[in-house]
N, C-alpha and C positions, 0 to 999 in steps of 0.2 A: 444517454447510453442505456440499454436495455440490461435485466437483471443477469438474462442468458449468455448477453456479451461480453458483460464484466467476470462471469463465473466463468468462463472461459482463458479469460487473461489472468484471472488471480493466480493460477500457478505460479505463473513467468514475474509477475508480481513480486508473491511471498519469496520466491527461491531469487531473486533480483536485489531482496530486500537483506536474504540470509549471508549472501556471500560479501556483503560489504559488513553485516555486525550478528554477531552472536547475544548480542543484548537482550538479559533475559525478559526485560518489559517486553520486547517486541517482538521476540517470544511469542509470547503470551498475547499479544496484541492480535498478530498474523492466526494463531488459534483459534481466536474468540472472531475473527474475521470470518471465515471459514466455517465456525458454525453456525454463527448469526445468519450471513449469508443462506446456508442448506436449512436451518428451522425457520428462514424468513423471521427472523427478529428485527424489527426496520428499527425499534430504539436502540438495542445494541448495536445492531450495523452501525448506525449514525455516529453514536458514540465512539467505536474502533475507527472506525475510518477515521474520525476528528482527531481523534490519537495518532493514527500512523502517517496522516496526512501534517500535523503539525510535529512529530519525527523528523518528517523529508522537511518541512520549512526549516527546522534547526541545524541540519545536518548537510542540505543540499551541495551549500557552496563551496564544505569542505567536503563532499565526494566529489566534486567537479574539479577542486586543486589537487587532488591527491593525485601523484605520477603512478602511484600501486592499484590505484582502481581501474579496470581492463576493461568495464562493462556505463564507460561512465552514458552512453548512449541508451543502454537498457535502462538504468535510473531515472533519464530524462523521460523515457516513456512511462514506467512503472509512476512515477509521481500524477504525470499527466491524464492517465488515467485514473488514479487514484481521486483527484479532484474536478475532473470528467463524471464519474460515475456518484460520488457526493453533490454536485451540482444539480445533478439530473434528479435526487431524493428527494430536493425541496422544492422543485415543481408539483 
């Protein structure tokens, strides 16, 4: 995945991420994504994604049981992407 593509989807992403948890690391996580990303910081990038990408591994399978999550379809994409666009940085 291309930087342009991924900056693209990060909205849908971060706001995909916010409406399942107000957690203030992720927070901060989604932040520091966002401006890693726009200064081109590739060791920060690395680092936030490994964070919000091992987030989604901790949390996935209870968004995917919860009967209260409406968007559990968006989640599956938002992760997907998330480790789409990290796979793509250590080429």
């Amino acid at each position: 995945m291309e930087r342009l593509e991924f900056m693209i989807e990060l909205n849908g992403i971060i706001e995909t991420i916010h409406t399942y948890t107000r957690n203030p690391f992720m927070t901060g996580y989604t932040k520091a994504l966002r401006r890693a990303l726009r200064q081109e910081d590739m060791d920060s990038l690395k680092i936030v994604l490994d964070k919000v990408i091992n987030w989604y591994n901790e949390e996935y399978d209870q968004i995917q049981a919860d009967e209260y999550v409406f968007n559990k379809n968006m989640h599956e994409k938002a992760y997907d992407l998330l480790k789409t666009y990290r796979h793509s940085l250590q080429a």
